[in-house]
Structures are given as structure tokens and as C-alpha cells.
C-alpha positions in Angstrom: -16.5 -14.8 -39.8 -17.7 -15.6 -36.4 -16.9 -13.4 -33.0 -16.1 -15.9 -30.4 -18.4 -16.5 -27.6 -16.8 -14.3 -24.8 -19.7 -13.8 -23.0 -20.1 -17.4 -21.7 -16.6 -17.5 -20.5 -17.0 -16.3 -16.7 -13.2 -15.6 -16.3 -13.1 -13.1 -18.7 -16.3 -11.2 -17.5 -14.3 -11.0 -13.9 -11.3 -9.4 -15.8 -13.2 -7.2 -17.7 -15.1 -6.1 -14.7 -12.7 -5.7 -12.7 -11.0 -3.2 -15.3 -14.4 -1.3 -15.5 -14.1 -1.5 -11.5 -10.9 -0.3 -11.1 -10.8 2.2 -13.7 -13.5 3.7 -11.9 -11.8 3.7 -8.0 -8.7 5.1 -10.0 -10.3 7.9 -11.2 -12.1 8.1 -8.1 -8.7 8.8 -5.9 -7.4 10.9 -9.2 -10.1 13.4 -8.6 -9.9 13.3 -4.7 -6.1 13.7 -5.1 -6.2 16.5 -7.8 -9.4 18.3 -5.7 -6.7 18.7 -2.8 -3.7 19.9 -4.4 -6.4 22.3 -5.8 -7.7 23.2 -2.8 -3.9 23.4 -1.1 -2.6 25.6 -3.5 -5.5 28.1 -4.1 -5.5 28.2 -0.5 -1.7 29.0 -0.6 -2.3 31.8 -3.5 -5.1 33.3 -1.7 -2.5 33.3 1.7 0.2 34.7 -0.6 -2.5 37.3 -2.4 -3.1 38.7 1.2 0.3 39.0 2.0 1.5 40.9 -0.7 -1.4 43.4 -0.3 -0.7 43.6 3.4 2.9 44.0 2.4 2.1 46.6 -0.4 0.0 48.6 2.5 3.1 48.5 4.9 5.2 50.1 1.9 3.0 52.8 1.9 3.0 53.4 4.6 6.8 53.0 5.0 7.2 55.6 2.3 4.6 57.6 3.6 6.6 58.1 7.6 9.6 57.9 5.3 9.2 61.1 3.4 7.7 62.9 5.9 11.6 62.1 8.4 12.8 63.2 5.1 11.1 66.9 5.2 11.8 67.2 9.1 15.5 66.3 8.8 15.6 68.3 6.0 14.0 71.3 8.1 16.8 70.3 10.8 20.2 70.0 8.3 22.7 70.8 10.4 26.1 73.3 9.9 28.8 71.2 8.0 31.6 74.0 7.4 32.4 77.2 7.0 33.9 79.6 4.2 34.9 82.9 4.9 36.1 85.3 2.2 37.5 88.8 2.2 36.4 91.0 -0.7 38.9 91.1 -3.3 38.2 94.9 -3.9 39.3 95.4 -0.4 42.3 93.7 -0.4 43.4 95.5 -3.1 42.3 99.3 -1.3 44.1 98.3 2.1 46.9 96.5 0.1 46.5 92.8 2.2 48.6 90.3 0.9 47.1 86.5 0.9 48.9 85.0 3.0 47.6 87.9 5.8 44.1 87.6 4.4 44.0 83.8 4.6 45.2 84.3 8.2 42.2 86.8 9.1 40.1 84.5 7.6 41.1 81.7 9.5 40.7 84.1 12.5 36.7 84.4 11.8 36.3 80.7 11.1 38.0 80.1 14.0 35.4 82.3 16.1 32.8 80.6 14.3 34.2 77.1 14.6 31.0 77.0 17.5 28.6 76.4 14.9 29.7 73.8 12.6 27.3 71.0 14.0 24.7 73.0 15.0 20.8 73.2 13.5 20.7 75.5 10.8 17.5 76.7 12.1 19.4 77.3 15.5 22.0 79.7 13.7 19.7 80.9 11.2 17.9 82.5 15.0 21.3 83.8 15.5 22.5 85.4 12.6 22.5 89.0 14.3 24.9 87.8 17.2 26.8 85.9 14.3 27.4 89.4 12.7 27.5 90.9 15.7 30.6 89.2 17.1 32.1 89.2 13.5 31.5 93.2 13.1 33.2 93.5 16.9 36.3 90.9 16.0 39.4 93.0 15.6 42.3 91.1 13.8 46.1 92.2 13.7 48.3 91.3 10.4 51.2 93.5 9.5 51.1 95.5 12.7 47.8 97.0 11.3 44.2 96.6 13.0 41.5 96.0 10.8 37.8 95.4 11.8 35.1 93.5 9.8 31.6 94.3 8.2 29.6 91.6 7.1 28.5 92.1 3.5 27.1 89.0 2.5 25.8 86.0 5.2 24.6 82.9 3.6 23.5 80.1 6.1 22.9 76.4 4.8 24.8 73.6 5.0 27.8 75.6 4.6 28.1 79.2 6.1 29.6 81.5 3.7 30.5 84.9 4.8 31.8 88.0 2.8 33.3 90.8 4.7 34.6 94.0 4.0 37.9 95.2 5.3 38.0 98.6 7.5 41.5 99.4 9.6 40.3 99.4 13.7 42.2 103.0 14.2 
């Protein structure tokens, strides 16, 4: 068995050089063309890498100014409403039915209608001239008088005020 003589036959040397030749340009623009989508997209990763730190440092400090608006508005709540209740033992002593105690307490929440809307530290500065005009507020029911004392004065969101019952006279 005999190889044939390729090597004489100028033809095929072209071909086969021109394979080995092109082979090698191929791979030549394979490598230039894969070396700059590498280089585009590590450049894009290191662009993204920096803008998710830069983004992480703007959260924290986001959440930083956010807590600390959080503890001033919380400082400054403000008055949403007010409950006013007459003690139960009182109503019982002076013999006040409910309908005339819900009406002396809508009397006081009436007078105090001024604060709903108003900084808590504001009334919390106040509270004596709260009581004050509370204490002085005389209220007729039943063709009776009867004058307030402030037993119990809680001041958040919601005022809550307990009073004890005297008659005026």
C-alpha cells in the first residue's frame, strides 16, 4: 500500500495552505472579537459594581435622615382627640344620670376642642392652664351646678381626662 504523491500536486498545497492560513486569521478575529466583549462587559460589571455600592451608601444614608425625621416627628405627635370621663363613683354620690354626664362631658371636650391638632409638647407646657380652665368650668344639668377637679390628666395622642364631680354652690 502506497500513499499518493500529494506533495507534488501544487493545487492541493494552495488549499491546504490556505486552510492553515485562514484557520489562523479566524482565530485571529475570534480572539479580538471575544477580548472585547470581555473587555465591554467587565467594564459594564465594574460600572454596575460601583453603582450598587454608591446606591447601597445613598440607602444608608436614606435610612440614616430617615430615622432620625422619624424620632423628631415622633417628639412632635400632635393631639388627635379627646376623651373625657366622669368618675363613676361620683356619679353615683351626686346621683347624675348618663345622659347629663355625657352632656358635661361634651361640655369639657368642647372647651378643649382648642387642642386637638396642636403639638403634644405644646399642651404638655400647658397642662396647668388645661386644668386650670377645667377646675374653673362650671356646668349646669338638672338645674344643679357642678364644678370639676381634674383627677387624672393623660396627654398623648389622645387626651384623656378624669374628673371628679363637686356641686358649684
Amino acid at each position: 500500500m502506497r500513499i499518493p504523491p500529494f506533495y507534488k500536486n501544487v493545487s492541493l498545497q494552495r488549499f491546504f495552505a490556505g486552510m492553515v492560513i485562514g484557520g489562523f486569521i479566524s482565530w485571529c478575529v475570534f480572539l479580538f472579537m471575544f477580548g472585547v466583549w470581555q473587555e465591554r462587559y467587565s467594564t459594564e460589571i465594574k460600572n454596575q459594581k460601583s453603582t450598587i455600592h454608591n446606591l447601597e451608601k445613598d440607602k444608608e444614608i436614606w435610612q440614616q435622615e430617615f430615622s432620625e425625621l422619624n424620632k423628631k416627628a415622633e417628639e412632635k405627635l400632635t393631639i388627635q382627640g379627646i376623651v373625657v370621663k366622669i368618675n363613676s363613683k361620683d356619679k353615683e354620690k351626686y346621683n347624675i344620670k348618663p345622659f347629663n354626664a355625657l352632656e358635661m362631658e361634651g361640655a369639657i371636650k368642647e372647651d378643649l376642642r382648642t387642642i386637638v391638632a396642636k403639638d403634644m409638647e405644646l399642651v404638655y407646657k400647658s397642662r396647668a392652664l388645661l386644668k386650670k380652665s377645667i377646675e374653673n368650668k362650671v356646668v349646669e344639668s338638672d338645674q344643679k351646678r357642678y364644678r370639676f377637679k381634674v383627677s387624672e390628666l393623660i396627654i398623648y395622642t389622645t387626651v384623656y381626662v378624669e374628673l371628679s364631680v363637686t356641686f358649684a354652690d
